[in-house]
C-alpha positions, 0 to 999 in steps of 0.5 A: 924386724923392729918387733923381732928386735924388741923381742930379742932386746926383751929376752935378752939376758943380764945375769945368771946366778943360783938358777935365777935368770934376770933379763932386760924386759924383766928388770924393766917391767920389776923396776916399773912395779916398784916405783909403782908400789912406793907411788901407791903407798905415799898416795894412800899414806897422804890421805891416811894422813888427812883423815888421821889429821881431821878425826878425833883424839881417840882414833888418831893412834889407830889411824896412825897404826893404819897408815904406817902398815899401808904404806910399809906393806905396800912397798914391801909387797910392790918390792918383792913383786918386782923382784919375782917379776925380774926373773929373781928366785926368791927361795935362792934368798939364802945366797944373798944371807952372807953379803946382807950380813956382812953389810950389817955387820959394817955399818947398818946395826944402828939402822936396823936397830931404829927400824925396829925400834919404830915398829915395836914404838907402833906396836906397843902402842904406849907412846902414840902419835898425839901423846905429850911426853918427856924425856929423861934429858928434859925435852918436852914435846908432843909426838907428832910423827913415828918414823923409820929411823926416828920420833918427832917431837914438837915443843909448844915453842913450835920447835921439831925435835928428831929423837932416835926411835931406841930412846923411847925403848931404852931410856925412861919417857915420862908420857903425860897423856897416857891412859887419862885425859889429864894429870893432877898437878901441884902449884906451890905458894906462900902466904904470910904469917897471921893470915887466915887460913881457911880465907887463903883457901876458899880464895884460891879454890875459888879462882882455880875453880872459876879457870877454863882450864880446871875440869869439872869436880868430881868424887874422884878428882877434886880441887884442893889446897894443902898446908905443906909445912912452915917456911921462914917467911910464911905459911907454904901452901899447895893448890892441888887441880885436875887441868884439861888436857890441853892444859897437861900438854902445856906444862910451864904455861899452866903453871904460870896460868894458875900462879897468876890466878892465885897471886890475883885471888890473894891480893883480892881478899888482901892477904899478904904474900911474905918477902924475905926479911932478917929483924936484927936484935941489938940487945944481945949486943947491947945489953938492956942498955941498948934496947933502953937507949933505942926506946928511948930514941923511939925505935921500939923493939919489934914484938915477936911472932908470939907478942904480935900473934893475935888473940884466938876466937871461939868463933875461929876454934869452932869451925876450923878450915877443912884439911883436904890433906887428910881428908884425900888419906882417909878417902878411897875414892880419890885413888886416880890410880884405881881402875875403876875411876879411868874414863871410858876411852881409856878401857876402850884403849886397853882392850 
């Protein structure tokens, strides 16, 4: 009898609809199917996850493509064969197409919207779990997960940034490690007037170049500094480097890094770094009266930039400094732009 009675209990129908008859033991054993299938994903999901987590830079982005397809595919798959399994007639889908409808249209485009932005974030594949990027309202951060709804970010101040996946679709992102292993970066400074050129220069290149952060010179990336233009209190110079990659993903502390190397280098070979200052003239108040009277009291007239400039050498208009400026105009080969001078994991990405 209690076998008769769990048969009948098995059997027994809960609904009937569009030629789908869905009974009790169906519904269970569907039920059981699913939460099968989402148990299956999140343990394949985890160890994914540990692999992608021990692997290399080059093989996290197709591990990550990986784990999000398993783990989506597995539910998918566990959901609709819970359903066939429920006595549910998917081909009667069509039924369900006006209240599904309906309910997107009352609330769930913006969820919708998200999902399907993540998948074509995962797709496309120019942002990638592992990137450092910025975005246009200045938040910076490295992607550290590719979600249904949302991309999370984490500052180099250990902070989590939840970022709507339609914003990596519909806004600018500025990707600092995308296609290459580094960015050239610029590092502004001053020197005063007077100083020697080509000294400021072999000086900074020589403590940029000493950096563990600097990579290796090559013909197409080569250390540098430019003279950018003549300020008020000085001459305003550029030490143009090609950082390591984790120095790109730190962008204000290695910019501080190679600040203080420079301001090191310079108080090392004893080259001033200006102040602002204002050098009043009291003559055009005065007259020649004044500027007698303030000799007279020993406060002598501060000679001019072209009194106190210092006579010029033969020896300095022989050999003058190297412009790395224009030499990187005349130079092809410094184009970091050209496909030819990417490393190679870049064209095993593109491919």
């Amino acid at each position: 009898m209690a076998l008769n009675d769990l048969e009948k209990l098995n059997d027994t129908k809960l609904l009937v609809f569009s030629g789908s008859t869905l009974t009790m033991g169906g519904m269970l054993t569907g039920t059981l199917i699913i939460a099968a299938s989402i148990i299956l994903s999140k343990i394949v999901g985890r160890g994914l996850k540990g692999l992608r987590e021990r692997s290399s830079q080059k093989s996290t982005a197709a591990l990550y493509l990986l784990e999000k397809l398993s783990t989506y595919g597995l539910v998918i798959l566990g959901v609709i064969s819970g359903l066939t399994t429920a006595g549910l007639n998917l081909s009667s889908i069509a039924v369900f197409a006006g209240a599904i409808g309906i309910g997107i249209g009352l609330g769930l485009q913006g969820v919708v919207k998200e999902f399907v932005s993540g998948l074509f974030l995962i797709f496309d594949r120019m942002v990638s779990v592992g990137d450092y990027v910025e975005l246009e309202s200045g938040v910076r951060g490295a992607i550290m997960e590719i979600g249904p709804r949302a991309t999370r970010l984490r500052t180099n101040d250990n902070v989590n940034i939840i970022v709507p996946n339609s914003t990596f679709i519909q806004d600018p992102v500025t990707n600092w490690t995308l296609k290459g292993d580094t960015r050239r970066i610029h590092i502004p400074f001053k020197v005063a007037y007077g100083a020697d050129r080509g000294k400021v220069r072999d000086a900074v290149l020589e403590a940029a170049r000493a950096s563990p952060f600097t990579l290796a010179e090559t013909e197409a990336r080569k250390s540098q500094v430019w003279l950018v233009g003549f300020g008020e209190n000085g001459l305003s110079f550029e030490l143009v480097v090609w950082p390591t990659r984790a120095a790109v993903k730190r962008p204000a502390g290695m910019h501080a890094a190679y600040t203080w190397l420079i301001a090191d280098a310079l108080d090392a070979a004893g080259i001033e770094i200006p102040f602002p200052q204002t050098d009043i003239r009291l003559r055009s108040v005065f007259g020649e009266e004044g500027e007698a009277a303030m000799e007279h009291l020993g406060w002598a007239r501060p000679k001019t930039r072209r009194e106190a400039a210092k006579p010029i050498t033969s020896a300095q208009t022989a050999a003058p400094a190297p412009n790395d400026a224009a030499e990187e105009l005349l130079s092809p080969q410094t184009d970091p732009t050209d496909p030819d001078n990417e490393p190679e994991d870049v064209a095993d990405r593109k491919s």
